[in-house]
C-alpha positions as CSV (number, residue, x, y, z in Angstrom):
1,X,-9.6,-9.2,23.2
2,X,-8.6,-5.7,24.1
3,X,-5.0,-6.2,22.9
4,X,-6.2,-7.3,19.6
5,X,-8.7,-4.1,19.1
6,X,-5.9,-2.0,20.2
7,X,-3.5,-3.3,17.0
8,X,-6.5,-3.7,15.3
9,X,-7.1,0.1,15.5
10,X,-3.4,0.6,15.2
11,X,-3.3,-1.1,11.6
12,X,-6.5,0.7,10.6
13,X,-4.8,3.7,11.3
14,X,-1.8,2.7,9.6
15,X,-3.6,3.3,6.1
16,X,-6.7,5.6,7.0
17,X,-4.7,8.7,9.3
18,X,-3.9,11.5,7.2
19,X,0.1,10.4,8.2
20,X,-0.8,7.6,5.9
21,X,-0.1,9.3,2.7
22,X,2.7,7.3,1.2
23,X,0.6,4.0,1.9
24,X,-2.9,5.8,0.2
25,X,-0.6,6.7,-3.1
26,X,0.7,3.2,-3.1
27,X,-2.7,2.0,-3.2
28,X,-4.1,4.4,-5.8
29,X,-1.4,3.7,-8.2
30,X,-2.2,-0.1,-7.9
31,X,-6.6,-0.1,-8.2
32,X,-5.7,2.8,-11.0
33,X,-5.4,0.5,-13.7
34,X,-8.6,-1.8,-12.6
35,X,-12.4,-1.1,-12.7
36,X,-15.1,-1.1,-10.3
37,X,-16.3,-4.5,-11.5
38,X,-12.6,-6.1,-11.0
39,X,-13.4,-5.4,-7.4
40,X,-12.2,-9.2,-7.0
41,X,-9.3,-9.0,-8.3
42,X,-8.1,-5.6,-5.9
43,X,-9.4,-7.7,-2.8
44,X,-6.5,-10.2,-4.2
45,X,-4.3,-7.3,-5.1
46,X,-4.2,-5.3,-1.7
47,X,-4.4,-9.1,0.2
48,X,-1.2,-9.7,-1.8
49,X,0.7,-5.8,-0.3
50,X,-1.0,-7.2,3.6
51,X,1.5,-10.6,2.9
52,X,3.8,-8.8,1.9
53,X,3.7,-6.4,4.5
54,X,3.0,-8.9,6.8
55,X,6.2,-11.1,6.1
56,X,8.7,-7.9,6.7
57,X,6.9,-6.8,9.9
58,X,7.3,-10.6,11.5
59,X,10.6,-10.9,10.5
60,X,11.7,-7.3,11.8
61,X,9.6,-8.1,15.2
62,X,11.8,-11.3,15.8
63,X,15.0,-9.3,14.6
64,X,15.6,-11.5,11.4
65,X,15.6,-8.4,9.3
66,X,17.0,-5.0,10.2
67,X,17.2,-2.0,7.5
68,X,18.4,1.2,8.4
69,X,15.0,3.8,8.8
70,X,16.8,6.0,6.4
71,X,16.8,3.9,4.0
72,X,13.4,2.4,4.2
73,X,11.5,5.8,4.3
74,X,13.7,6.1,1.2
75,X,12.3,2.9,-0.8
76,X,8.8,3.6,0.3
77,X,8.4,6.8,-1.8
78,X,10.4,4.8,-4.6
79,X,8.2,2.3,-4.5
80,X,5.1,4.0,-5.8
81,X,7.1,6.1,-7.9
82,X,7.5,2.7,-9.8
83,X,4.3,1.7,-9.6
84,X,2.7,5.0,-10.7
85,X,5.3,4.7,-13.2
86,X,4.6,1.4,-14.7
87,X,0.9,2.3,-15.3
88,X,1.9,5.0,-17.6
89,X,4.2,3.2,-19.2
90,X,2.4,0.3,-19.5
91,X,-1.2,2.2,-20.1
92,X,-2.0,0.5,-23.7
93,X,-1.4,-2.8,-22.3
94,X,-3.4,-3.4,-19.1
95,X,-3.8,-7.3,-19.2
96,X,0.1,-7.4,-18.5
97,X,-0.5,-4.6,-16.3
98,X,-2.7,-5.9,-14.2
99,X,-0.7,-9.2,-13.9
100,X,2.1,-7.3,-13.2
101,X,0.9,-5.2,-10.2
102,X,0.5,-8.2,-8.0
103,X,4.1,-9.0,-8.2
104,X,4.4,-5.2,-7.2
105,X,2.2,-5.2,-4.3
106,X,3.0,-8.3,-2.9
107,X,7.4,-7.3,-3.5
108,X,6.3,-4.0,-2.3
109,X,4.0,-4.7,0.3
110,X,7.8,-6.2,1.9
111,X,9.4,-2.9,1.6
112,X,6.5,-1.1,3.2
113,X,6.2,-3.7,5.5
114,X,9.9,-2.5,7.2
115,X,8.3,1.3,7.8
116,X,6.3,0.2,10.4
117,X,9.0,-2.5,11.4
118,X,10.7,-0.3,14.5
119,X,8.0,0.6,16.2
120,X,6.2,-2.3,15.8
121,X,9.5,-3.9,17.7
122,X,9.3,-2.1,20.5
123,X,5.4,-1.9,20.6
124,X,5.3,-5.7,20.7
125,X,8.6,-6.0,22.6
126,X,6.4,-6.5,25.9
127,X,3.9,-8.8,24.5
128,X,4.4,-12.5,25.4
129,X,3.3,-13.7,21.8
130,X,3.4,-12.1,18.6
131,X,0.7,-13.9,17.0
132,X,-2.4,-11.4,18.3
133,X,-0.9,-8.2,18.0
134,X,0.5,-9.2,14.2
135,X,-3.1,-10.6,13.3
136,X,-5.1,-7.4,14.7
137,X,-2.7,-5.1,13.1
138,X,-2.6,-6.5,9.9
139,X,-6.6,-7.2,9.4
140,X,-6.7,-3.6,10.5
141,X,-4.5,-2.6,8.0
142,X,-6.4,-4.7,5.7
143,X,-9.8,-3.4,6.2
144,X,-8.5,-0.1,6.2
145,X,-7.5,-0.7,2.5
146,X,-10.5,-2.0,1.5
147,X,-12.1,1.1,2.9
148,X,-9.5,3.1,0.8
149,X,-10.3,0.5,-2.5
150,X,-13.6,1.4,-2.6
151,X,-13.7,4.9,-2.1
152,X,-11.5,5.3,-4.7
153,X,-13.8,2.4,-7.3
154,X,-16.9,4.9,-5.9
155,X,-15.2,8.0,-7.8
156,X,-14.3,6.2,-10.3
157,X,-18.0,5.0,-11.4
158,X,-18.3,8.3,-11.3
159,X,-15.8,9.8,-13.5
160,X,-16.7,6.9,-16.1
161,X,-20.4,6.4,-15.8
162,X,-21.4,10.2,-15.0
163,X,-19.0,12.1,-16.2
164,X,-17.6,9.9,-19.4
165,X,-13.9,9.9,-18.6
166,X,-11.6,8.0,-20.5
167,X,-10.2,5.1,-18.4
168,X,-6.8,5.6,-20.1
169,X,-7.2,9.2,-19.4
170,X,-8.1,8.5,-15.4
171,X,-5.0,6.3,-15.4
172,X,-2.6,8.7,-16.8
173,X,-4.1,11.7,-14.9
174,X,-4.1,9.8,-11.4
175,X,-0.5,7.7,-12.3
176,X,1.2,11.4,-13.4
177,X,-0.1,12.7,-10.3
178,X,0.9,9.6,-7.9
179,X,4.4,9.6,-9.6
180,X,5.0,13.6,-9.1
181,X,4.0,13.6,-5.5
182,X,5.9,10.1,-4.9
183,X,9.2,11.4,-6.8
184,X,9.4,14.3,-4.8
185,X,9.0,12.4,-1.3
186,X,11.6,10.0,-2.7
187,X,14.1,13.1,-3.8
188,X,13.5,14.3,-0.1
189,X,14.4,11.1,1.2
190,X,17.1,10.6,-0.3
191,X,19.7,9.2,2.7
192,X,23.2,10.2,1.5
């Protein structure tokens, strides 16, 4: 039971710790486009970046999939630059949107999988099954972004109820921001 706290704590941090940037963007840019009464739908949505990120993390523990660090701390920036990018683009249409951003977090949720893939290798190197450690880090990681879902659907009740934002305005403001911080990580990253 210890062993699975311990990656259970280990995938919570994964998304809460203030290292966890890239993966809180990520998120934003996807629940952006959503309201707090879709909360459904984002459970399915993040579930859908866990698989994801769940698939790449197996495969790289049992050495099926190796990607260069450089380049993966390269597509992870890229990948919500996308994302953020797509909900401005796609603002006046959020139906396709929505449906859309599944295929994004789940496609995604494989690249981001591969940032936590070498340490997770060696972490779980010495365990005699993968199956605990893989489940405890990834419901961590899980209820970690459900923690980060509803903060964000908390503000914005807020900013729509209280304050009388514009939910196109919210998803413009918080995609423009998303993308600007995301391009530049991605231009920093950039492993040439």
């Amino acid at each position: 039971m210890s062993d699975f706290l311990f990656y259970l704590n280990l995938g919570w941090e994964h998304i809460i710790s203030l290292d966890a940037l890239d993966h809180q963007l990520f998120v934003l840019a996807l629940v952006a486009v959503y309201s707090y009464n879709d909360w459904k739908k984002i459970l399915v949505l993040v579930t859908a970046f866990t698989i994801g990120h769940s698939v790449t993390l197996a495969l790289s523990v049992f050495n099926l999939l190796k990607v260069p660090s450089n380049w993966v701390e390269f597509l992870i920036p890229l990948t919500i630059a996308i994302t953020a990018l797509d909900n401005i683009l796609m603002r006046n249409n959020q139906k396709s949107l929505m449906k859309m951003n599944y295929y994004l977090a789940l496609f995604f949720g494989l690249i981001h999988g591969m940032g936590f893939a070498n340490t997770a290798r060696m972490m779980l190197a010495k365990e005699q099954s993968i199956f605990v450690p893989l489940l405890g880090f990834n419901i961590g990681l899980e209820l970690g972004q459900i923690v980060v879902v509803f903060a964000i659907l908390i503000i914005l009740f807020i900013l729509l109820n209280i304050f009388k934002v514009n939910k196109k305005d919210w998803i413009m403001f918080v995609s423009s921001g998303v993308f600007a911080l995301a391009l530049q990580m991605t231009l920093e990253r950039i492993p040439f």
